[in-house]
C-alpha positions in Angstrom: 47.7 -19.5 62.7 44.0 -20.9 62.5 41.7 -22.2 59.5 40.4 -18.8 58.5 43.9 -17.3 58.7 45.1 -19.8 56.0 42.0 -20.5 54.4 40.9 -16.5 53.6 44.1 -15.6 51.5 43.7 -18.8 49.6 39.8 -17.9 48.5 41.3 -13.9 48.1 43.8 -15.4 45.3 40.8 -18.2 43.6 38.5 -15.4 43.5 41.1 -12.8 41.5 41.4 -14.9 39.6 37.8 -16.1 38.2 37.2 -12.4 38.0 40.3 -12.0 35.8 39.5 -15.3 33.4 35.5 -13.6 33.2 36.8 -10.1 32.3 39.7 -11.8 29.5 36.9 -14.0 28.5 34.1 -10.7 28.2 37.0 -8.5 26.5 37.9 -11.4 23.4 34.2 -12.2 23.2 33.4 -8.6 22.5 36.9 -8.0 20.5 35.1 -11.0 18.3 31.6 -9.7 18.2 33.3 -6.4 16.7 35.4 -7.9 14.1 32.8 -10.2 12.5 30.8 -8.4 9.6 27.6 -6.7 9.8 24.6 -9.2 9.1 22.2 -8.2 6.5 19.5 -6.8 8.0 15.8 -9.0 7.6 12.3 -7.3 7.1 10.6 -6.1 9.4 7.8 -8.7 9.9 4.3 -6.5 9.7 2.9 -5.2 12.9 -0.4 -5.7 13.6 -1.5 -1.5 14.2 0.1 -1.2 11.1 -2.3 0.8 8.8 -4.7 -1.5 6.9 -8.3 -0.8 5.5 -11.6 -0.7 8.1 -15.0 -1.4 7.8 -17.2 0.4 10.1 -21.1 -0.2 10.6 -21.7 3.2 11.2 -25.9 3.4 11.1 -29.1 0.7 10.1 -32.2 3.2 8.5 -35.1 1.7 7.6 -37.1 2.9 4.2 -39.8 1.1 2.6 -38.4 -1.7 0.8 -36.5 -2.8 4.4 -32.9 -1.8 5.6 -30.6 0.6 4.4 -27.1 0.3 5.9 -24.5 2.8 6.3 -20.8 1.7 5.8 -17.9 3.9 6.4 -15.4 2.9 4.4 -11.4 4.0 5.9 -8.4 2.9 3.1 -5.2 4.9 5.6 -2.6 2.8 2.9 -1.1 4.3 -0.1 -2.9 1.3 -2.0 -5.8 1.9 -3.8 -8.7 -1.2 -4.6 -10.0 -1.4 -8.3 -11.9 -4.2 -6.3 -12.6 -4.8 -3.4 -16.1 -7.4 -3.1 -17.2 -9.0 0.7 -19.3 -12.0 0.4 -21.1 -10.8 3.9 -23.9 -13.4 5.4 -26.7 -11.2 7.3 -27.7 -12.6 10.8 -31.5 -12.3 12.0 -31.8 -11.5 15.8 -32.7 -14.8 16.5 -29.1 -16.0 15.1 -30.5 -17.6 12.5 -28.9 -16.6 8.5 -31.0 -14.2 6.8 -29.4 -13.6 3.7 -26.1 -13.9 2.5 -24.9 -11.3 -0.6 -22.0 -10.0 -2.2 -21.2 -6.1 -1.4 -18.4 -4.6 -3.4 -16.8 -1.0 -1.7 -14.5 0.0 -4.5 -13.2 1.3 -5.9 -10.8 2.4 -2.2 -9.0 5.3 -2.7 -5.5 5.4 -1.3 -5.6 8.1 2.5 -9.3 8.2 1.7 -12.7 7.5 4.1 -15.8 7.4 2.1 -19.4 6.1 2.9 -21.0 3.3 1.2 -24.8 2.5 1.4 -26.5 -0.8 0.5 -30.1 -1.8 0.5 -31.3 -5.1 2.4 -34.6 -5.9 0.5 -37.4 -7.5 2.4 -35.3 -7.4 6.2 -36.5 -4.7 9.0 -33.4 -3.4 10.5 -34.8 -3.9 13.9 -34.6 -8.2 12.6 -30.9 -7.8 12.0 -28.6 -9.7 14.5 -25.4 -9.0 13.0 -23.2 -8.9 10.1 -20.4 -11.8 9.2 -17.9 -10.9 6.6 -17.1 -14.5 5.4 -14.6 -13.8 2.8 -13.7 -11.3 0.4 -14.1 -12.8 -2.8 -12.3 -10.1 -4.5 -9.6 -7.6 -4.1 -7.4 -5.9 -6.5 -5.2 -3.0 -6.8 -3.4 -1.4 -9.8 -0.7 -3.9 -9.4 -3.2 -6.9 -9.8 -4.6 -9.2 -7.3 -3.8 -8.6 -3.1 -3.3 -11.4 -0.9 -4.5 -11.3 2.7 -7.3 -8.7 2.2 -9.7 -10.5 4.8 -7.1 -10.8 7.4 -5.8 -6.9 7.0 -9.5 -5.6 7.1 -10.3 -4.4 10.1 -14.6 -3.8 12.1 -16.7 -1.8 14.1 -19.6 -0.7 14.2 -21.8 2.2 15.7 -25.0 0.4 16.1 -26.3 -2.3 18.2 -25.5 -4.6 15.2 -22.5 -6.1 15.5 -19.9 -6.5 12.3 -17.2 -9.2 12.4 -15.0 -11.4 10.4 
């Protein structure tokens, strides 16, 4: 009889019966799995398209005094904002701060867009770089005061003025 004659039946018998110790080991690991209680399921850790309030520079119109801007205001939550105050810092075109003022857009209604307008006294809109939203200084709903209002807020803008945080 040669090498492979003797040797092939031996590795035929050593292989049945790995693949019988894997498939007992599989079947009591699974048998386990089943038997052990249900673990309490955690929350959901927020996603970030999950529906949150925007800001949206949505048009710059010069009047007389200087720049009006248009803000279009979206609130998709079921949360409304008894307060809701930006401490924005303007940026001239040459990058250099312009002015820096408080704008407050509530009250937010809850599944509601509304516009907001706000003057810029003394700045031509055609001398406005962009718009930083440094903080919100305030934000408040019926239940009292919200944490992480910056960080939820989401920008755009519709002119060549860009609106960030």
């Amino acid at each position: 009889m040669s090498v492979v004659g003797l040797v092939l039946p031996a590795l035929k018998r050593a292989f049945s019966a790995v693949v019988s110790a894997t498939a007992v080991l599989a079947l009591t690991t699974a048998t386990a799995f089943a038997q052990q209680p249900e673990a309490p399921a955690q929350a959901a850790a927020p996603s970030s398209s999950a529906a949150a309030p925007s800001l949206e520079l949505n048009k710059l119109e010069p009047n007389n005094s200087g720049c009006r801007a248009y803000m279009v205001v979206n609130n998709p939550t079921d949360t409304a904002y008894q307060s809701f105050k930006l401490d924005l810092v303007l940026f001239q075109a040459d990058g250099v701060i312009g002015k820096r003022f408080a704008l407050d857009l509530a009250p937010l209604k809850a599944q509601k867009k509304s516009v907001k307008l706000f003057e810029i006294e003394g700045v031509a809109c055609d001398k406005i770089g962009s718009f930083l939203i440094n903080d919100v200084m305030e934000c408040k709903t019926d239940a009292g005061a919200a944490e992480g209002c910056l960080q939820q807020l989401k920008t755009s803008s519709l002119t060549n003025v860009q609106l960030s945080k």
